[in-house]
DRENDO-1510 file (C-alpha; in Angstrom, 1 decimal, always signed):
<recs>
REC; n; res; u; v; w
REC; 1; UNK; -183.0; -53.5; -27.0 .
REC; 2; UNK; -180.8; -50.6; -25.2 .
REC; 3; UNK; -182.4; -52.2; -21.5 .
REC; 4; UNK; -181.0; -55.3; -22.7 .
REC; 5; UNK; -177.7; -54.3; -23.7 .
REC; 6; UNK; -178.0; -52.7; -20.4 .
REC; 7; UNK; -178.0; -55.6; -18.7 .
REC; 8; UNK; -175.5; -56.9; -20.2 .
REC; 9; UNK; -173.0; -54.6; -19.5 .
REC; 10; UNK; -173.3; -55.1; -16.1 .
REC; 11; UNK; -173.6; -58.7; -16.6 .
REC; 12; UNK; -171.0; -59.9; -19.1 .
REC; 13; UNK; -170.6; -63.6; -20.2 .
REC; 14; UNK; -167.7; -65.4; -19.3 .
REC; 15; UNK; -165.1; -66.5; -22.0 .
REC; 16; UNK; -165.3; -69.7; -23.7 .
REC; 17; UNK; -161.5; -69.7; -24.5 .
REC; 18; UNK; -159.4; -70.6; -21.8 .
REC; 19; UNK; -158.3; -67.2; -20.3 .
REC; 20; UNK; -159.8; -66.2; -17.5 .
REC; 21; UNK; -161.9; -62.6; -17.2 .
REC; 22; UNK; -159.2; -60.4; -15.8 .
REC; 23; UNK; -160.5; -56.8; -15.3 .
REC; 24; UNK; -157.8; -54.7; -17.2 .
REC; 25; UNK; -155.7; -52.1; -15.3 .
REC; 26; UNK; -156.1; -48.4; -15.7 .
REC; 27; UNK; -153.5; -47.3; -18.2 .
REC; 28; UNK; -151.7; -44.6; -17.3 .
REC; 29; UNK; -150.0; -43.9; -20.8 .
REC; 30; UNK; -153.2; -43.2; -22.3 .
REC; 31; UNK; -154.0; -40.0; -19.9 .
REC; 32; UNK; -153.8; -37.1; -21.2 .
REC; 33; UNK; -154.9; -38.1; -24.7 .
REC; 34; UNK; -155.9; -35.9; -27.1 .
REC; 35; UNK; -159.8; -36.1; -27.9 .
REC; 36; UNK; -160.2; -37.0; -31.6 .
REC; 37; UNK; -164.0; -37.6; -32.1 .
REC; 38; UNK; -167.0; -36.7; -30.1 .
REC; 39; UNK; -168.8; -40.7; -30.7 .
REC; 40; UNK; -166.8; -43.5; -32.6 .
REC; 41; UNK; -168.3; -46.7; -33.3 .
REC; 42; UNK; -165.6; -49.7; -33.1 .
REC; 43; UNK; -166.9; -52.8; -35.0 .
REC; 44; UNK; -165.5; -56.1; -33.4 .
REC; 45; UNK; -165.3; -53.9; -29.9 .
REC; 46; UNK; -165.2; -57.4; -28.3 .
REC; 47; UNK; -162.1; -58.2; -29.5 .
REC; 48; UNK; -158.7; -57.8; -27.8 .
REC; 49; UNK; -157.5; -54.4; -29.6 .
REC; 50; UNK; -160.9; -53.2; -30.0 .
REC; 51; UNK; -162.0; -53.4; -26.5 .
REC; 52; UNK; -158.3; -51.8; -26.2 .
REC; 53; UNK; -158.9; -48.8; -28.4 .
REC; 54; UNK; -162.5; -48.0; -27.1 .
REC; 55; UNK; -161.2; -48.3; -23.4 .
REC; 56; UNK; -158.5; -45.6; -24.8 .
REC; 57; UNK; -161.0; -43.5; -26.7 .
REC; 58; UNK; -163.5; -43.0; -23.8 .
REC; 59; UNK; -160.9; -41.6; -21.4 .
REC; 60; UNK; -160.0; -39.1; -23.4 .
REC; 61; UNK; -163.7; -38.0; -23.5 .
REC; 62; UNK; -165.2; -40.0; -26.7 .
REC; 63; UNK; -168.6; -41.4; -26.4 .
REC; 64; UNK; -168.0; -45.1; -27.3 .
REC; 65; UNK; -169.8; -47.9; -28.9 .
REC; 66; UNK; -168.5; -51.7; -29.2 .
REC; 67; UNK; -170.2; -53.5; -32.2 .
REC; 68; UNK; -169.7; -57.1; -32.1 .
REC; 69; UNK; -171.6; -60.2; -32.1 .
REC; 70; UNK; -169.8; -61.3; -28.9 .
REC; 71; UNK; -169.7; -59.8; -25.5 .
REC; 72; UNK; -166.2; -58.4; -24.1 .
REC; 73; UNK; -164.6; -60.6; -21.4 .
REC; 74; UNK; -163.5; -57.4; -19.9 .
REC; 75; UNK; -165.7; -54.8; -17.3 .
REC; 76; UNK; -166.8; -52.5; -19.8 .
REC; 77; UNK; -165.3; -49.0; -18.2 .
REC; 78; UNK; -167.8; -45.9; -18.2 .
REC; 79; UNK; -168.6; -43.9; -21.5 .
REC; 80; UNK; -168.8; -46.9; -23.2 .
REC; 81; UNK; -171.6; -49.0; -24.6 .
REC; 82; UNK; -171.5; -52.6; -26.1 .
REC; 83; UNK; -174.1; -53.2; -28.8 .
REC; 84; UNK; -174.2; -57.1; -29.3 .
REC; 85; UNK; -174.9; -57.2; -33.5 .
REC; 86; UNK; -173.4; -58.8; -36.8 .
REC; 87; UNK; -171.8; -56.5; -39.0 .
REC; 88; UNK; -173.5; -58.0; -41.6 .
REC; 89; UNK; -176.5; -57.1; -39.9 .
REC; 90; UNK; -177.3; -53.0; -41.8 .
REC; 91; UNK; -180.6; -51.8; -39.7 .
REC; 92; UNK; -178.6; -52.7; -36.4 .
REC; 93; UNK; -175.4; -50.8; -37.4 .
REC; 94; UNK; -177.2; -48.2; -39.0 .
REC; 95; UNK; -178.9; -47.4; -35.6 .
REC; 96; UNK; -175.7; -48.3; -33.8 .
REC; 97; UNK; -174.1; -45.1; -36.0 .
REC; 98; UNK; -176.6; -42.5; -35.4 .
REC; 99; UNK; -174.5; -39.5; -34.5 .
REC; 100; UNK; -171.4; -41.1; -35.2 .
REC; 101; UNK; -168.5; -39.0; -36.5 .
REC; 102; UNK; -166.4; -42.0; -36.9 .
REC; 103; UNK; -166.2; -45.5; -36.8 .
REC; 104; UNK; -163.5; -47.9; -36.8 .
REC; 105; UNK; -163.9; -50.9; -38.9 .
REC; 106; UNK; -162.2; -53.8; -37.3 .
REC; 107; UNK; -164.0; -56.9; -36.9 .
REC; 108; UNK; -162.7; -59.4; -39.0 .
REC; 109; UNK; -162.8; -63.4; -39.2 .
REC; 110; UNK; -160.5; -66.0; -40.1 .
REC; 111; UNK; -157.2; -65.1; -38.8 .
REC; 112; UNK; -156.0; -68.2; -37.1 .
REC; 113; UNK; -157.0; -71.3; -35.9 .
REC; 114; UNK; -159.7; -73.2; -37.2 .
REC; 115; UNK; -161.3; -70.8; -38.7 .
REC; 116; UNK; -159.1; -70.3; -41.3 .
REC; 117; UNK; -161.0; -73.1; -42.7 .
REC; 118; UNK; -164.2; -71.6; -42.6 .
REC; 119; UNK; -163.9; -70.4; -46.1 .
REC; 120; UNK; -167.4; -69.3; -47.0 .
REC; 121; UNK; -167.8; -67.3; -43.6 .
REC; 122; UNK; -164.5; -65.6; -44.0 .
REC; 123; UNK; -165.8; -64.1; -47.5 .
REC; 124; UNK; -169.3; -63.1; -45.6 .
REC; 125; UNK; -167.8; -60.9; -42.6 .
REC; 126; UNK; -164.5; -60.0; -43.9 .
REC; 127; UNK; -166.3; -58.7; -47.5 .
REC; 128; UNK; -169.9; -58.5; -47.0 .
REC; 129; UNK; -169.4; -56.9; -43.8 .
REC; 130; UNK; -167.3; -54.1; -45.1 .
REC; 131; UNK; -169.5; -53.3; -47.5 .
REC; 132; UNK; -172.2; -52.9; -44.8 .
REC; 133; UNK; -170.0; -50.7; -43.1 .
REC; 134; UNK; -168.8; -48.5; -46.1 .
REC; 135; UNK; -173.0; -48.6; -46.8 .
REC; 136; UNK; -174.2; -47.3; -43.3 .
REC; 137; UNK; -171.4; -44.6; -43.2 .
REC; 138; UNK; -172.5; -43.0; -46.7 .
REC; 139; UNK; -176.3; -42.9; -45.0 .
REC; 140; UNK; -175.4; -41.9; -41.6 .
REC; 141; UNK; -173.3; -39.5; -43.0 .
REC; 142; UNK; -170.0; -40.8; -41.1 .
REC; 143; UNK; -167.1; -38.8; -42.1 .
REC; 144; UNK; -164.1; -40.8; -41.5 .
REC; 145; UNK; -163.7; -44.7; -41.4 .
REC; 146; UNK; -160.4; -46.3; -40.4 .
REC; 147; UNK; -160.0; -49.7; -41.3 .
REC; 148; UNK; -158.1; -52.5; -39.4 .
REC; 149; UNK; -156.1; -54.3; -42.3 .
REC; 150; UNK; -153.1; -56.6; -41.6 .
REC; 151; UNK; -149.7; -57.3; -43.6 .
REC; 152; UNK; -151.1; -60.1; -45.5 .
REC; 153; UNK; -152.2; -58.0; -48.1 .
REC; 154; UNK; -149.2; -57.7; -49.6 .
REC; 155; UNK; -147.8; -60.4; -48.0 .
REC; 156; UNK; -147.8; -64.3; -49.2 .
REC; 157; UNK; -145.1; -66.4; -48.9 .
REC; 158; UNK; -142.4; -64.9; -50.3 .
REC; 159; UNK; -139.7; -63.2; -48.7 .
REC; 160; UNK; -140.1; -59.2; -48.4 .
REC; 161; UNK; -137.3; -57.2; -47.0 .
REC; 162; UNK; -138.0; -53.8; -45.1 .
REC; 163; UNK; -140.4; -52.9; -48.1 .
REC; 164; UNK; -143.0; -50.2; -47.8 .
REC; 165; UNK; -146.1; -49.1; -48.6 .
REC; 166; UNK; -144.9; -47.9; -52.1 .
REC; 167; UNK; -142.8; -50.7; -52.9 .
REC; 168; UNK; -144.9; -53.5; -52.2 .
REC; 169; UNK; -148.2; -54.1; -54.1 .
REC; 170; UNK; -151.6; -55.9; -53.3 .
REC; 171; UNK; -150.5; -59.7; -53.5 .
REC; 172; UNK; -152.4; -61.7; -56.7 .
REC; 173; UNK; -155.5; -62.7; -54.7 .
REC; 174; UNK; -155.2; -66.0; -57.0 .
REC; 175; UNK; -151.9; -66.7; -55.4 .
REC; 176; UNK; -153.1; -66.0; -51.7 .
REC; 177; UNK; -152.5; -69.1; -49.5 .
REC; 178; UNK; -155.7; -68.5; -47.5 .
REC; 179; UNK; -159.3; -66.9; -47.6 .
REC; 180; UNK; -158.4; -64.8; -44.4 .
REC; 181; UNK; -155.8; -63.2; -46.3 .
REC; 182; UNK; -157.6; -62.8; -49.6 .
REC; 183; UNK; -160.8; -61.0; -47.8 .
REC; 184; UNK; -158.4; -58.9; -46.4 .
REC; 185; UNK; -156.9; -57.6; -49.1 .
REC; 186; UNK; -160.2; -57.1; -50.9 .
REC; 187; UNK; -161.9; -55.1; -47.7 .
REC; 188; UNK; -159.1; -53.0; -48.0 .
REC; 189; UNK; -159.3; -52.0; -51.4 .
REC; 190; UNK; -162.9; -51.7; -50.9 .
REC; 191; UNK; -162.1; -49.2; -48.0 .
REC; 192; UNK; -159.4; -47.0; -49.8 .
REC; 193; UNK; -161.7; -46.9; -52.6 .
REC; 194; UNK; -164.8; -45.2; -50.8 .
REC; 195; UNK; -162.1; -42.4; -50.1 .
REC; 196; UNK; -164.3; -39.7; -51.2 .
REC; 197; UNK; -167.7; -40.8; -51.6 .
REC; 198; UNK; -170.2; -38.7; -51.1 .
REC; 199; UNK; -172.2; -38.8; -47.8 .
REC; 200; UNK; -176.1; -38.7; -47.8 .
REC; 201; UNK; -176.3; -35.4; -45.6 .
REC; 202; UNK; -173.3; -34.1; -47.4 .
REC; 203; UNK; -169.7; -33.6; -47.0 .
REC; 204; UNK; -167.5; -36.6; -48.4 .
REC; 205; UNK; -166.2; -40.0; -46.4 .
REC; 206; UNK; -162.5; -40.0; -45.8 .
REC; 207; UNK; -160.9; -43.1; -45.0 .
REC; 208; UNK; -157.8; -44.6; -44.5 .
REC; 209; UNK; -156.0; -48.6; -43.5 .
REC; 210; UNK; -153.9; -49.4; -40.5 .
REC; 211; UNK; -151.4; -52.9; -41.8 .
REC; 212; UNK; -150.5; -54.7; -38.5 .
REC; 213; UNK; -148.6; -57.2; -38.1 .
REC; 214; UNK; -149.2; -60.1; -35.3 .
REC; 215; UNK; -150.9; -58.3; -32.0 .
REC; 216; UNK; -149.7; -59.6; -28.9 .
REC; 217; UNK; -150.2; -57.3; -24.8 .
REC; 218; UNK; -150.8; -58.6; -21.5 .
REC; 219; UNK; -154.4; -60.0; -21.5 .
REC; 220; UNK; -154.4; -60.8; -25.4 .
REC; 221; UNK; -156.3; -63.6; -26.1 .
REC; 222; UNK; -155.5; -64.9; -29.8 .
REC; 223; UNK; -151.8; -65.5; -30.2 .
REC; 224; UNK; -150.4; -66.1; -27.2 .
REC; 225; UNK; -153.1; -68.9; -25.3 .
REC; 226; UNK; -153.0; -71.0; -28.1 .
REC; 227; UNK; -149.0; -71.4; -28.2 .
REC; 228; UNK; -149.3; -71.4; -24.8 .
REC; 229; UNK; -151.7; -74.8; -24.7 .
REC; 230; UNK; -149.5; -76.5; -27.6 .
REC; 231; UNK; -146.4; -76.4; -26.5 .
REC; 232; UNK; -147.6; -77.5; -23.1 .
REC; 233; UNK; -148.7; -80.2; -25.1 .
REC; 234; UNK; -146.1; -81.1; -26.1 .
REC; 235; UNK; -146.6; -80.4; -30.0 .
REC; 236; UNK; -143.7; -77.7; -30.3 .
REC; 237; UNK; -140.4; -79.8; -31.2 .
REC; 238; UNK; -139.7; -78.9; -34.5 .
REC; 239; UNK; -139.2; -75.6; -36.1 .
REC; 240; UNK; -138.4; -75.2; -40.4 .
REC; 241; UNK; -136.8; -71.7; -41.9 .
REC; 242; UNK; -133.0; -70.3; -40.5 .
REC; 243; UNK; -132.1; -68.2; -37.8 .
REC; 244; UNK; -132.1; -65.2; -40.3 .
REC; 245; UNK; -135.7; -65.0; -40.9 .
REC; 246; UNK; -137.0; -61.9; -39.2 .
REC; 247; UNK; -141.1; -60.6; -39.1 .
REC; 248; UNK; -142.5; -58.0; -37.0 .
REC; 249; UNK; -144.9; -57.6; -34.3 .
REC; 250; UNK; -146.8; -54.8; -32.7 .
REC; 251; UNK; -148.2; -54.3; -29.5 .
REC; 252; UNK; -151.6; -53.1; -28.8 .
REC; 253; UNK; -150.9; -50.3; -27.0 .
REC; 254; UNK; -148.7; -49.1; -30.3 .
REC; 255; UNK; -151.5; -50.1; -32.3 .
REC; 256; UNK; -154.4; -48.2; -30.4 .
REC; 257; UNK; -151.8; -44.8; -30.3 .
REC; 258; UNK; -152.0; -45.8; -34.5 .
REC; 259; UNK; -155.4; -46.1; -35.0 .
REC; 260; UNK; -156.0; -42.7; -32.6 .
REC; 261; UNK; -153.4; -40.6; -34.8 .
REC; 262; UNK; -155.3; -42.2; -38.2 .
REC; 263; UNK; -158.6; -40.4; -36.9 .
REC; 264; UNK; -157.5; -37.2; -36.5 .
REC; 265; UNK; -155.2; -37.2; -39.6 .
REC; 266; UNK; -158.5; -37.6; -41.5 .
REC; 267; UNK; -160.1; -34.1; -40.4 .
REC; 268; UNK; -159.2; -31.1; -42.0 .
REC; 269; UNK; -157.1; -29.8; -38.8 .
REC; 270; UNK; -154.9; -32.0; -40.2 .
REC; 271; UNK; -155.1; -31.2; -44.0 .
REC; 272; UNK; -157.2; -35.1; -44.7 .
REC; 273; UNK; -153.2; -36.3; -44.6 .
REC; 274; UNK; -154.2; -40.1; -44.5 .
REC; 275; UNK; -157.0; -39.8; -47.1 .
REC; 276; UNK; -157.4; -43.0; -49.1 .
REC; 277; UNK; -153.6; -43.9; -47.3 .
REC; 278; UNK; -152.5; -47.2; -46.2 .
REC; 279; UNK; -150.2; -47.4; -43.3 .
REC; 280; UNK; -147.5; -50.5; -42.2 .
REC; 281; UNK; -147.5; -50.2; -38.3 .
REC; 282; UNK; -145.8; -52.1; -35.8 .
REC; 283; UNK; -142.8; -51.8; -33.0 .
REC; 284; UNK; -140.1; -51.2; -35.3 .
REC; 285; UNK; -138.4; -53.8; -34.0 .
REC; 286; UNK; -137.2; -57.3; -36.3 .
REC; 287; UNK; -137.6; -60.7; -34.2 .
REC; 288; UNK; -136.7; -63.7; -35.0 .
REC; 289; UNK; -140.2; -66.1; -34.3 .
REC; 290; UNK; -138.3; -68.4; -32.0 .
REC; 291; UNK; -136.0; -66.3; -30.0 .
REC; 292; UNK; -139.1; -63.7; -29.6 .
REC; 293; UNK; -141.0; -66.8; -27.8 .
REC; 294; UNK; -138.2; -67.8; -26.1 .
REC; 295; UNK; -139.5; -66.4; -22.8 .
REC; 296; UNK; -142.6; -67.7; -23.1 .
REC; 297; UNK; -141.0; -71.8; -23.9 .
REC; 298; UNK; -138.9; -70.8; -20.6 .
REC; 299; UNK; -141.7; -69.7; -18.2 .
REC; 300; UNK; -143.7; -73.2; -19.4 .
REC; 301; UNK; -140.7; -75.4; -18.3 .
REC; 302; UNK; -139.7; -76.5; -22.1 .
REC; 303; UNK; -136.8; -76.4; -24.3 .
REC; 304; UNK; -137.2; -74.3; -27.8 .
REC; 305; UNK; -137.5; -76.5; -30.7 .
REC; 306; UNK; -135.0; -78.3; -31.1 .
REC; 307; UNK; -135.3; -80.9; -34.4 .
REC; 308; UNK; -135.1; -78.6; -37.9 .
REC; 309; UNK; -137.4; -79.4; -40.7 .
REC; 310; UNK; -137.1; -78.9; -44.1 .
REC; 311; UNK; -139.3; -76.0; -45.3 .
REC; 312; UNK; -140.8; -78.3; -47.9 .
REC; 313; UNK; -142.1; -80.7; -45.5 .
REC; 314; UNK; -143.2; -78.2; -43.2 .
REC; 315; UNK; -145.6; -77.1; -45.9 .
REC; 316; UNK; -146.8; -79.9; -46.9 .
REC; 317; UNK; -147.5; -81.4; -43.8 .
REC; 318; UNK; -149.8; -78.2; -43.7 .
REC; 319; UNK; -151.4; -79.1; -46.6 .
REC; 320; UNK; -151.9; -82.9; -45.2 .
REC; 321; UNK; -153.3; -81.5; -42.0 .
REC; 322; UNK; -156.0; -78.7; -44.2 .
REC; 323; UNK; -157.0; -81.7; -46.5 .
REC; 324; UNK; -157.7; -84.0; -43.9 .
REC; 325; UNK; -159.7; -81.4; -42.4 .
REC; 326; UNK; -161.6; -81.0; -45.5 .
REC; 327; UNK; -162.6; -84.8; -46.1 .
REC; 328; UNK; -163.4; -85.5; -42.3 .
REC; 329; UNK; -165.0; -81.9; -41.8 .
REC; 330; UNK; -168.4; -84.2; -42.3 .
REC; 331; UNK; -167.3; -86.3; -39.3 .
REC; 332; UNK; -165.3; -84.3; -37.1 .
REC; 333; UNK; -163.7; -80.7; -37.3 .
REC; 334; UNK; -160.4; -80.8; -36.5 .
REC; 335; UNK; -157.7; -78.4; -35.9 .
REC; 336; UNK; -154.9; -78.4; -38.0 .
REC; 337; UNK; -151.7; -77.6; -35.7 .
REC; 338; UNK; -150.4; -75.5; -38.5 .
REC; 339; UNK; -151.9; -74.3; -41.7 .
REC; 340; UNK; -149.6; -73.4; -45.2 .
REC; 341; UNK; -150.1; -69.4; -44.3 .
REC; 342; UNK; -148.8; -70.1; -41.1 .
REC; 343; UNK; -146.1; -72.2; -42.2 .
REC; 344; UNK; -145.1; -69.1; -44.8 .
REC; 345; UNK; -145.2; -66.5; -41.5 .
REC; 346; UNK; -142.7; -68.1; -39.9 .
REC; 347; UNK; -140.5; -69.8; -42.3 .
REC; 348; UNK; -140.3; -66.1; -44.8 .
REC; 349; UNK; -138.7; -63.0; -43.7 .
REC; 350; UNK; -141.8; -60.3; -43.4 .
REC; 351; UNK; -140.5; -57.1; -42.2 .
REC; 352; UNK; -141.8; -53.6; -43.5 .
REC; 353; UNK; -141.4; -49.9; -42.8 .
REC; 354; UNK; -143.3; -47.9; -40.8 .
REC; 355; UNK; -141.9; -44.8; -41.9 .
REC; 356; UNK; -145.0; -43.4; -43.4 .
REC; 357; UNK; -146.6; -43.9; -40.3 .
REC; 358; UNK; -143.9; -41.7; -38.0 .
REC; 359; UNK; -143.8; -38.9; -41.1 .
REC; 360; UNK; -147.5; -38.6; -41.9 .
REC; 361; UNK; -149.6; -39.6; -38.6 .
REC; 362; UNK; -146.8; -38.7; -35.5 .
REC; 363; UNK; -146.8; -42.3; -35.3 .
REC; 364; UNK; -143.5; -43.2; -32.4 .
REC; 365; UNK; -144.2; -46.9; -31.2 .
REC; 366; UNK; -143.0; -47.3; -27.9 .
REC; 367; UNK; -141.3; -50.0; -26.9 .
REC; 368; UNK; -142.5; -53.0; -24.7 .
REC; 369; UNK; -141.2; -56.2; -23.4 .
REC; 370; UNK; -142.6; -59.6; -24.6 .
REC; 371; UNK; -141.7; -61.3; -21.6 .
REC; 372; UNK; -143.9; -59.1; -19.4 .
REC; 373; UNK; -146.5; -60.5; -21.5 .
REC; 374; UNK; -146.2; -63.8; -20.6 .
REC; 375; UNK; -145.3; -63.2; -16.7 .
REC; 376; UNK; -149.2; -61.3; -16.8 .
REC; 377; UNK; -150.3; -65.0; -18.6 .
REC; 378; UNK; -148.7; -67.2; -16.5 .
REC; 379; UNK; -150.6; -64.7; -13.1 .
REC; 380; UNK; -153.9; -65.3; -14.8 .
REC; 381; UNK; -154.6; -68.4; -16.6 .
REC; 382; UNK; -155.9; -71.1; -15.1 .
REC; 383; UNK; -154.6; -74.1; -13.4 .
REC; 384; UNK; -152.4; -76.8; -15.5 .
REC; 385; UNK; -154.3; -79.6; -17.4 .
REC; 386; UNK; -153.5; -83.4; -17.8 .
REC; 387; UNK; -153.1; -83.6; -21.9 .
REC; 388; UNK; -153.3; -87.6; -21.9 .
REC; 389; UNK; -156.7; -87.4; -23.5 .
REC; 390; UNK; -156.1; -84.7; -26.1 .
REC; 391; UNK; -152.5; -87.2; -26.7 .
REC; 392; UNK; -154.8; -90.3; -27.1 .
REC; 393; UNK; -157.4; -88.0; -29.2 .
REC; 394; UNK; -154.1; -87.3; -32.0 .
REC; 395; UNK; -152.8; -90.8; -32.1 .
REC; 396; UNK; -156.8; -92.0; -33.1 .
REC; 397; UNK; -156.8; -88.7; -35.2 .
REC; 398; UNK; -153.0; -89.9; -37.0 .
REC; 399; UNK; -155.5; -93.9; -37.2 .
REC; 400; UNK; -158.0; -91.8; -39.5 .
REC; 401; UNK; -156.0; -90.1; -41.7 .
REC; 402; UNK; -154.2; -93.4; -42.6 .
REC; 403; UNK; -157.4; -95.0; -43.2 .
REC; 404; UNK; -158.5; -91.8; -45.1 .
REC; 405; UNK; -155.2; -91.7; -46.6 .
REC; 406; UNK; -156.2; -95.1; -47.8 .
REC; 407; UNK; -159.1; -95.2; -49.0 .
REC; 408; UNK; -158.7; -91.8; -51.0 .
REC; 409; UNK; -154.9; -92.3; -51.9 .
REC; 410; UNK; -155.8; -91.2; -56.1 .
REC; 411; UNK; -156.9; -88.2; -54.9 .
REC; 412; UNK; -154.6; -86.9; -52.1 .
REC; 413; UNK; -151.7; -87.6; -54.7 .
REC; 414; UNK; -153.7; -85.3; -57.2 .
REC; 415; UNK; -154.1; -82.8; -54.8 .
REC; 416; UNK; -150.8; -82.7; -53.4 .
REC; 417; UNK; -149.6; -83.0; -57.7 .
REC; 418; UNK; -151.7; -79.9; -58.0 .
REC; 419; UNK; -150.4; -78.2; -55.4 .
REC; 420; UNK; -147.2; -78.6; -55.8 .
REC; 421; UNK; -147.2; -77.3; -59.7 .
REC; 422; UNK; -149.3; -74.1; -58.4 .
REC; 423; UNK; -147.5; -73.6; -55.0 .
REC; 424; UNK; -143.6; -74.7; -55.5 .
REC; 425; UNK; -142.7; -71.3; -55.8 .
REC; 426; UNK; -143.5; -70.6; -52.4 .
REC; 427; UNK; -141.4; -73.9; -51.4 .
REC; 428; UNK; -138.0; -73.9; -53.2 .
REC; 429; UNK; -135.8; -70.8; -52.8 .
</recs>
């Protein structure tokens, strides 16, 4: 198996997603970092942060391991290793961990997209995996686990002003608007809870959660692609919520100096500070969604939206768009071009304190420019597409849903009834 991952590292496949494989630049902020773990295992390495983090961790001397099912799109850097493996998968961890003093725990599915959707396969990584995880550090005797959370676990469609980690509880998992956000939630409880387990070899676990917000950086390959690709389609000419509404967003290089400070706030050089602590981080900034993007509507040659909607209809056009998906998911899976949690994101004020990050962990985000974001995007991604086929692929995608619409009028109108009497809440201010 090690030949073959081998192999791989010198031969990574190319991305599905429409990015290309850019080899990331040296990062000269990260020199000089202080070495906080002789091996650290990073489930979902693969991903945009994690590859970010492990890249970070290795120069500073740290033997590295990537766990994820995928393979990086990036030229793994020397002193670290990609093992390709499911964290649901314990024998393959468990040897991934051997002589591990750390591991950070974020893999994670569901976030945006269509895979929101994927209910049953969110619950399986996002819950199952963790307790895989949490399992294989108690036997390998791993001392500290940091887990990758995210906001929306406190967070669900209603407005929170500059709250923190005190003042804002776990959101009712009954009330959550998506599975994503409901795993998430529950894996971190599961995390802060193993705070103080004993380990098989002795010692206890220490462990500790990191709450971003959005991620966005240079090469990230999530967020900023897929607004990209709609609004050169064309599909960006309304917006819903006022000019007030504010949320936060981090970027990865703030995040990777978080998750660095977490592990060494866990050892006892630094008195176990972050044991069984949860931790809001981000820029420390408050953006309005639309004006943050404005650079990015700019550099793609398109005005910002322009035509405001009722919240209201905003969410229940979401809901529409997820139950359609439902009924035709037989068929044909298709993406829903926004979904009710995403619709909440943007049209409620989510803004939170970071400043039991700076007081406990050192944590000082530093700040970075969105804009150079999208001027790296625009270098890199590939050449401009004719959208006539995806525009003729919605108008006989709108044809369906009317015919669905039709056929199964009774019980959209109960649905939408019973949504309405559980979600209005959310809805009417």
């Amino acid at each position: 198996m090690e030949k073959s991952q081998q192999k791989d590292r010198k031969n990574p496949k190319s991305s599905k997603q429409d990015a290309q494989p850019v080899e990331q630049k040296l990062d000269t902020s990260n020199r000089g970092l202080k070495k906080v773990s002789n091996k650290t295992v990073i489930t979902g390495g693969a991903g945009y942060f994690g590859f970010t983090l492990g890249r970070a961790l290795a120069k500073s001397g740290t033997s590295v391991i990537l766990y994820d099912i995928k393979q990086p799109i990036w030229e793994i850097p020397k002193g670290v290793v990609l093992v390709q493996a499911d964290v649901r998968h314990y024998d393959q961890l468990y040897a991934a961990c051997e002589g591990a003093d750390c591991v950070v725990h974020a893999a994670a599915y569901g976030m945006s997209g269509i895979e929101q959707l994927h209910r049953r396969h969110i619950r399986s990584v996002n819950v199952g995996g963790t307790g895989v995880v949490i399992e294989v550090c108690k036997r390998r005797s791993v001392s500290r686990l940091v887990y990758t959370s995210s906001i929306n676990v406190v967070f669900g469609g209603k407005n929170l002003f500059d709250v923190d980690e005190q003042s804002a509880p776990y959101f009712p998992l009954a009330e959550q608007l998506n599975e994503y956000s409901r795993t998430k939630s529950v894996a971190e409880q599961m995390v802060l809870g193993a705070n103080g387990v004993s380990l098989a070899g002795g010692g206890k676990l220490h462990t500790c959660a990191l709450r971003p917000p959005g991620i966005y950086g240079p090469e990230e390959q999530r967020h900023l692609p897929r607004l990209a690709l709609n609004i050169q389609r064309g599909m960006y000419i309304c917006t819903f919520g006022g000019p007030e509404t504010r949320m936060n967003w981090v970027h990865v290089k703030n995040l990777v100096q978080a998750h660095i400070l977490a592990m060494d706030a866990l050892t006892p050089e630094k008195n176990y500070i972050a044991d069984g602590q949860a931790y809001f981080v981000h820029d420390g900034e408050k953006v309005n969604i639309i004006e943050w993007l404005t650079p990015l509507f700019k550099a793609l040659g398109h005005k910002k939206p322009w035509i405001r909607v009722p919240i209201l209809f905003a969410y229940y056009s979401a809901v529409a768009m997820e139950h359609m998906h439902h009924v035709l998911v037989p068929i044909v899976e298709i993406t829903p071009l926004v979904t009710r949690n995403e619709v909440c994101n943007i049209a409620y004020t989510n803004t939170f304190k970071i400043d039991k990050a700076r007081q406990q962990l050192g944590y000082t985000p530093k700040k970075y420019s969105f804009a150079d974001c999208v001027d790296h995007f625009l270098k890199t991604r590939p050449r401009k597409k004719s959208y006539f086929m995806f525009k003729c692929f919605v108008v006989i995608a709108l044809f369906i849903a009317l015919i669905v619409l039709a056929v199964y009028r009774q019980e959209v109108f109960e649905f939408v009834h019973e949504s309405w009497e559980k979600y209005r809440h959310l809805v009417v201010r």
